[in-house]
N, C-alpha and C positions, 0 to 999 in steps of 0.2 A: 166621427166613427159611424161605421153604416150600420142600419137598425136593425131589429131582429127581422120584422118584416122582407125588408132589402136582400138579406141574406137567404132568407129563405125562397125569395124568389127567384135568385142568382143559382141556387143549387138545381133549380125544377130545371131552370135554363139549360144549366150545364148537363144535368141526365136527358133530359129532351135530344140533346147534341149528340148524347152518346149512344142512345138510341139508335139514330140514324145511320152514324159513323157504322157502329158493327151489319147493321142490316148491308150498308153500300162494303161489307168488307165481306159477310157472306155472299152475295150476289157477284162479284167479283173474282171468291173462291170460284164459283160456279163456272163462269165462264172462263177461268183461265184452264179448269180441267179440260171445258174444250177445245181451247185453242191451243193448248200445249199441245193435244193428239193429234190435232192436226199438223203442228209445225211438225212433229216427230214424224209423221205418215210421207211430209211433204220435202225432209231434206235429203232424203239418198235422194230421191228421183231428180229435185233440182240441180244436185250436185254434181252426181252420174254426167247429166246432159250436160252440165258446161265442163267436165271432163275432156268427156269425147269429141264434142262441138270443138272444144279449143285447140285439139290435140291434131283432130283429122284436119280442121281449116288450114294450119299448118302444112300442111299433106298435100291438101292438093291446092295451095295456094298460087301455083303457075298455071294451074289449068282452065282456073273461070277464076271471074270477079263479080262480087255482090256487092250491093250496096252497104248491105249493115259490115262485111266484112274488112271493106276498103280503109284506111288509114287515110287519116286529113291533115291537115297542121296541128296547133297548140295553140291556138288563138283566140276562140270563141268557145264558152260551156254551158250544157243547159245542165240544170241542179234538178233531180226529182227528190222533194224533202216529201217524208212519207212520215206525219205524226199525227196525234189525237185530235178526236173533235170535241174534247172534253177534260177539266182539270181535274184538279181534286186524284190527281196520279202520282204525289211526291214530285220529284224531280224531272221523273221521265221528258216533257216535254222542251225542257229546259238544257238538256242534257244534248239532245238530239241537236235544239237549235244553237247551243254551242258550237259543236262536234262541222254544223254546218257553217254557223260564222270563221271559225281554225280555218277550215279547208278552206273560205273566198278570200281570209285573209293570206293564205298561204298563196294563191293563184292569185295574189290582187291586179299585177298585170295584165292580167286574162280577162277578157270581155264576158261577163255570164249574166243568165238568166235562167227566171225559176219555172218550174211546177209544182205548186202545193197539194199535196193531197193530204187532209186535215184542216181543221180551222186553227188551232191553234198556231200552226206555221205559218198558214199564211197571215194570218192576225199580226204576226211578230215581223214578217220581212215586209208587208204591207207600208209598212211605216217605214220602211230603209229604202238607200237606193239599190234597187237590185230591180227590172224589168220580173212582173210576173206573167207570165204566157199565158198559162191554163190554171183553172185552182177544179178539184174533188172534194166536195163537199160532205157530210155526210155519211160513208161507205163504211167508218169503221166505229160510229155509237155506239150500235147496238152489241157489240164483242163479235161479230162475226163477219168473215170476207164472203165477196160472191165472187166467183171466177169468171163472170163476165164482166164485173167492173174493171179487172183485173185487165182483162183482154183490151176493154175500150182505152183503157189509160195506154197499153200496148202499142197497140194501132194507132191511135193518135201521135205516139213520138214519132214512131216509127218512119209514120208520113211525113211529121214534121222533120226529120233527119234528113230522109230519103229528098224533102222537094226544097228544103233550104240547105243550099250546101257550102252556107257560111258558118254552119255548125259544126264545129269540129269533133266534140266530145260530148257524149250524154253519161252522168253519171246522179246514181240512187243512191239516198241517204236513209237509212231506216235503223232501227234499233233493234239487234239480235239478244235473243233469249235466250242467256243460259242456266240461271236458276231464278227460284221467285224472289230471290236478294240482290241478284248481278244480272245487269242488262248493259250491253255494250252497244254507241254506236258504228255503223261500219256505212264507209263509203265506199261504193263500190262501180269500176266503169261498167256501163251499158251496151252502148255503142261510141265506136265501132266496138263488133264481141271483140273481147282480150282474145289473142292465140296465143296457148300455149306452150313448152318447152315439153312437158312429160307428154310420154310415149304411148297411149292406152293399147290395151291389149298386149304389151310387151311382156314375150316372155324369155326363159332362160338363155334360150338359144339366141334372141335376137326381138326385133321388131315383127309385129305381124301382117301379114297383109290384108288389106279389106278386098272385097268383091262388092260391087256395085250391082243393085239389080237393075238400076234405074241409075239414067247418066248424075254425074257427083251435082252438080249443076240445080237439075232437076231438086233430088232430094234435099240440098239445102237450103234452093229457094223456099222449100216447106216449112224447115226446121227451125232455120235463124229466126226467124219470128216467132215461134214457138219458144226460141228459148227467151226471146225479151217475155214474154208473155208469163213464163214462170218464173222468172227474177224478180219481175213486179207483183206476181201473186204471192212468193215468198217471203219478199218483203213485208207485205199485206199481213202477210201470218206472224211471220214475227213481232212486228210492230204490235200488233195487235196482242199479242201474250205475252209481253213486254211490258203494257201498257197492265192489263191486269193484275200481272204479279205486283209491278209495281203501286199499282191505287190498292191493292190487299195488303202489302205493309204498309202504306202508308195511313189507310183508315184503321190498322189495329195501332200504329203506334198513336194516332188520336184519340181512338178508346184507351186506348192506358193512361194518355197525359189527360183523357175527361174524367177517369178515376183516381188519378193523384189528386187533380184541382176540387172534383167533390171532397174529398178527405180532409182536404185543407180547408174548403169553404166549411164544412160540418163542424171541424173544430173552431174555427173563430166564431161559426154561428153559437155552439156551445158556450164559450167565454162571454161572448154577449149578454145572453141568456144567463149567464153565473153570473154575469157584473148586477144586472138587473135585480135579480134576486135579492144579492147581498146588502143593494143600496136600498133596497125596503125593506130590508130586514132590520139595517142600521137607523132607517124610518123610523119602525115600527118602536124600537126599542128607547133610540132618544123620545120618541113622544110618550112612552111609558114612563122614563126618568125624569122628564122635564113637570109630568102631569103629579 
């Protein structure tokens, strides 16, 4: 049986722990209010643009050809897994790199390779066979994205799409936030962009027509990249308030199981303590009867 001593030092332990755990679950609260406003700031506009992107490419799909636009075979896929540089988040990471294993297994015919952005993912596919191209280190610690890391990871596939054209399909893996309890992940393709089927701007009478002010051509060499540019920052955002809600339950259900186990260390150390007592009481008393 452990000592009183023992016990008492088990419990400093476990309040020490629980200390920590609620400070990393306030700090957590904190930055998920920010990242939540921002996801919230950041999904019409995201959405909006691959609305219309998807709907017009369609449109005027006979009249130019883009690179991110083009359709390729089925043969070859790059994965961008967008997860934590950090545990101690519950499940979240875990989740994600599931969500990612389903889909290679599902494609396993398919020739793919990664982009990490996160240690944690790469840390996990590192050790698989799976080619990693690029990894991002880093970017998302501190609870907050920067929109031009967002760009440079952009740009990079982009290039790398546009100048290897054994690539067939780029597709992002990130975790979407829906509450601080439910985080979902979602795969979603990249390039080439998806076209398509709805009608934007459609109204009762019919379809409507667009005016160009600038040839179709022109304006979407601008745009398509624009829009890989905010998929990846959207991503960025979600993952990232994702990742908080997540580590904010997960360090309050640790403070709760640190204050079940203190209660239970408290009362065994009490029983210790009573045995102790009682056995020099029973001391005390035989050596009065015996004297």
């Amino acid at each position: 049986m452990a000592s009183l001593l023992d016990m008492r030092r088990r419990i400093k332990s476990v309040k020490n722990t629980q200390q920590i755990t609620k400070a990393m679950k306030m700090v957590a609260a904190a930055k998920l209010k920010r990242a939540t406003d921002r996801v919230t700031a950041s999904r019409p506009f995201a959405g909006k643009m691959s609305e219309v992107l998807g709907s017009l490419s369609g449109k005027v799909a006979g009249e130019f050809s883009h690179p991110l636009l083009d359709a390729r075979g089925d043969e070859k896929y790059l994965v961008v897994l967008i997860s934590a540089d950090k545990g101690l988040a519950g499940a979240f990471n875990a989740n994600v790199i599931k969500a990612t294993q389903a889909f290679l297994k599902e494609n396993a015919d398919k020739q793919a390779s990664m982009v990490a952005v996160g240690r944690k993912g790469r840390d996990f596919f590192k050790r698989r066979e799976i080619e990693l191209v690029d990894e991002y280190l880093g970017l998302t610690g501190s609870g907050q994205v920067v929109h031009a890391d967002a760009v440079e990871i952009a740009n990079k596939l982009i290039k790398t799409f546009t100048e290897d054209e054994t690539i067939d399909k780029v597709f992002v893996v990130f975790t979407e936030f829906k509450t601080v309890l439910s985080q979902k992940p979602v795969i979603q393709q990249l390039l080439p962009i998806p076209k398509t089927e709805s009608e934007v701007g459609e109204t009762a009478g019919g379809e409507s027509e667009y005016i160009y002010e600038q040839p179709a051509a022109e304006i979407f060499g601008k745009l398509l990249p624009k829009q890989v540019e905010i998929q990846i920052y959207k991503g960025m955002l979600e993952s990232v308030a994702s990742e908080q809600g997540s580590r904010m339950t997960a360090m309050d259900s640790a403070s709760k199981n640190a204050g079940e186990l203190i209660d239970t260390l408290t009362l065994n150390m009490n029983r210790i303590r009573q045995a102790a007592i009682t056995k020099e009481i029973i001391e005390v008393v035989s050596g009065a009867a015996a004297a």
